[in-house]
N, C-alpha and C positions, 0 to 999 in steps of 0.2 A: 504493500500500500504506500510507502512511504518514497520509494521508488516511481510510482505510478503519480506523487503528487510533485513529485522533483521534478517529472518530466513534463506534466501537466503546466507546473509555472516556467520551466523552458519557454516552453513553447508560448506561453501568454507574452515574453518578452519580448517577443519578435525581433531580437539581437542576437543570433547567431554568433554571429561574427564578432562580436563585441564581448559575449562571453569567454566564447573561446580563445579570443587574445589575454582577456585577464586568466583565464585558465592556464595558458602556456606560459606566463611570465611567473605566475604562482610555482606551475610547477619547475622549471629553472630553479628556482631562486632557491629551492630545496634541493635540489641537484647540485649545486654550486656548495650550498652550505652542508650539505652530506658528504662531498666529495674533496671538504677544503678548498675548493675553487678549481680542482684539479680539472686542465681541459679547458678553463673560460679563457683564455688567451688566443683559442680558434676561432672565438665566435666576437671578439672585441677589434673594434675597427683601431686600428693601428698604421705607423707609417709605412709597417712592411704588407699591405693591405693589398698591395698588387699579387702576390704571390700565396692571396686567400681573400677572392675577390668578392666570394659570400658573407665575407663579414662587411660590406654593403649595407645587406640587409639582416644579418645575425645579429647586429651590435645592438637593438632592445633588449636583446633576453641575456644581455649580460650583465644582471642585476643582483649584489647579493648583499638585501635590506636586513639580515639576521647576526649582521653581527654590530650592531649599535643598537640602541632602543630609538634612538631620534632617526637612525633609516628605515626601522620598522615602522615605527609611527609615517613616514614622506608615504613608506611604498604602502601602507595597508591606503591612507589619503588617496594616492597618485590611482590604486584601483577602483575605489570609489568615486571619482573622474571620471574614468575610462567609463564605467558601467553609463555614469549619468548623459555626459558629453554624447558618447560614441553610441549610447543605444537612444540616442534621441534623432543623430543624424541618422544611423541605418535604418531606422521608420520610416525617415524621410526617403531616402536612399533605394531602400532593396539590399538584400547581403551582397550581390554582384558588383554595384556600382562603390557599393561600400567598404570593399574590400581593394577592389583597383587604389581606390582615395588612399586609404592606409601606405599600401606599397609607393602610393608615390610620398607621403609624409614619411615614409619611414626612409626614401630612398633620399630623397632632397637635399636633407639636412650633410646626410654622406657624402656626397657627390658635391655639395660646396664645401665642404673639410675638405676632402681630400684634392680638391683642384687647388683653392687658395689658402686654405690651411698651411702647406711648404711656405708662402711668403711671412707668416708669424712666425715658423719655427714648430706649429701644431699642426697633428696632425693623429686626433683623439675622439673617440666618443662611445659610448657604455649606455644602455638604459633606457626605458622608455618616454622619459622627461622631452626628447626631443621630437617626438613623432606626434607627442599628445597634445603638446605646446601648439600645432597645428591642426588638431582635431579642437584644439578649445577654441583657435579664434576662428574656426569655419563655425564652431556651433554661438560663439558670441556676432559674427556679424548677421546670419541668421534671425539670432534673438535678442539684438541691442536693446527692447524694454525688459524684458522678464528680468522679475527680480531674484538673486540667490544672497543669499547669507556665506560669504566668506568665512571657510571654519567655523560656518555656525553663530559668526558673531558680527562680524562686517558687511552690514548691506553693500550691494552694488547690482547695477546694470548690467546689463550682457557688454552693453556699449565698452565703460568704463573697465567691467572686467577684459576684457578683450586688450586696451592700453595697458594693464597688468599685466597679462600675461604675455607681453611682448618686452614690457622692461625687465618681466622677472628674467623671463629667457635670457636676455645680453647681459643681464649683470652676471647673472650665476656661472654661464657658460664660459663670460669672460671676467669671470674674476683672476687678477693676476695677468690679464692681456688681453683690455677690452676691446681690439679689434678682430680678437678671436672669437668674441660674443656676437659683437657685428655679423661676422660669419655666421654662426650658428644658429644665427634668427634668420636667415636672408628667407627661407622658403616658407617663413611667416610671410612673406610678402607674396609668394604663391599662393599661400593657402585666402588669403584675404580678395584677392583678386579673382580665385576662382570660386570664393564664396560667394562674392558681388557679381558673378558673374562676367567678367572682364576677360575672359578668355572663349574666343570664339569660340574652338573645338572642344573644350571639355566646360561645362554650363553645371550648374548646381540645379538638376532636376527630379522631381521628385518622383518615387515607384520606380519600378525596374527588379521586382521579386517577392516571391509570396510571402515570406515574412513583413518586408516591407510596407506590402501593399494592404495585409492585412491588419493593422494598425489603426489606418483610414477608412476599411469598407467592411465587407461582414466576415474576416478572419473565417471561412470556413475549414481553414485547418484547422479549429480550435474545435468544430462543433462534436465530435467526436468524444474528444477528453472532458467537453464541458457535458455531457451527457452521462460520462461518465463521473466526475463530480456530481451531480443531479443526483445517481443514481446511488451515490455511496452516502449523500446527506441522506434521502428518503429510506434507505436499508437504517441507516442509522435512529431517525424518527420512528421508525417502525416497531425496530426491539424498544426504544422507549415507551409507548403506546403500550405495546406488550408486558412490557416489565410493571404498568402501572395499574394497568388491568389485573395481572395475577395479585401485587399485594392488596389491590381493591377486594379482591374476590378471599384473599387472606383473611383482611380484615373484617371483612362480612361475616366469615365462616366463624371465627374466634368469638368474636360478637355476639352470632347469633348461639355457640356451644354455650357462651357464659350468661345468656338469658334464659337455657334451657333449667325449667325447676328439676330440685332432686328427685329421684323416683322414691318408692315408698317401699321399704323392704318388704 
């Protein structure tokens, strides 16, 4: 049953794609920390990158938040993002078009490291801080009024957040060599342009896959599990009914034994 309801609220997310990226960065991150990091040096974009050219696209899942409490704390946050962000655009989206999106945020950010990166002297990147950095301002220019609570505590705008998370990116990225920060925001300015729409060939449109689509219209992938729900509350009312019925019928019988007069020897 408990199976059957995990998969049930799967499926209500209509984020595929968005789970299963925080799934695989989850489980890395226990890999890394099980294995002493042994290995994460294959998967971390590096200056010797030509000669491990998948670490391109490897260098998110080389994250390992379990050895401080203040990285645990960023990456348990940085997932609770992705969920929020990423499964708001893939509604929008479709898992299809939403997954292209990712590969190119994940790709972007590498491909201007690793071209103007040699002119700083760097030529670095780890973690999924940089890919999401441009899933949050696609989902801020999107939704410049929606309000969120910063941590819980800092109102802001999509708008306003979206200038946050543009300065957070070049300060952090370039701390110690903030024209390496520069770098590592540049395809923040991809991602805002093809949020707005500013790029003939690839346009921020919406639909393009059944999870997606079903978001907006009548989810009939859904109808199935939600029948099945239906089906396991009404089982469930049923033995209550029942169960209340028999001490009804208890009660009665006790009642009526303890009204009966003694007989007469």
């Amino acid at each position: 049953m408990a199976l059957q309801q995990g998969s049930s609220w799967f499926r209500r997310q209509a984020a595929p794609i968005t789970i299963g990226i925080i799934a695989s960065i989850v489980i890395f991150a226990f890999v890394w920390w099980f294995s002493a990091t042994k290995g994460i040096e294959q998967v971390v974009l590096a200056p010797t990158w030509q000669a491990k050219p998948w670490t391109l696209l490897s260098y998110p899942w080389a994250d390992t938040p379990f050895y401080s409490g203040v990285r645990l704390l960023c990456f348990v946050f940085l997932c609770m993002w992705i969920f929020f962000t990423g499964g708001s655009i893939e509604r929008d989206l479709g898992p299809t078009k939403y997954a292209v999106l990712w590969l190119a945020m994940i790709l972007l950010p590498a491909l201007f490291i690793v071209l103007l990166g040699p002119s700083v002297g760097i030529v670095a990147a780890a973690g999924m801080w940089l890919p999401e950095a441009g899933i949050t301002l696609i989902w801020c220019v999107r939704n410049p009024t929606s309000q969120i609570m910063m941590y819980g505590i800092i109102p802001l705008s999509g708008k306003w957040l979206g200038w946050v998370t543009i300065a957070v990116t070049v300060l952090l990225s370039g701390f110690g060599s903030p024209l390496f920060g520069v770098i590592s925001g540049l395809h923040l300015a991809v991602a805002w342009a093809y949020a707005s729409n500013r790029i003939p060939f690839w346009t921020y449109s919406m639909g393009g896959g059944t999870f997606g689509r079903a978001k907006l219209t009548d989810r009939p992938f859904l109808k199935k599990s939600e029948k099945l729900d239906k089906s396991y509350y009404d089982d469930v009312k049923k033995r209550e009914k029942e169960r209340d019925e028999r001490e009804r019928l208890r009660k009665m019988f006790e009642s009526s034994a303890n009204d009966d007069p003694p007989k007469d020897r």
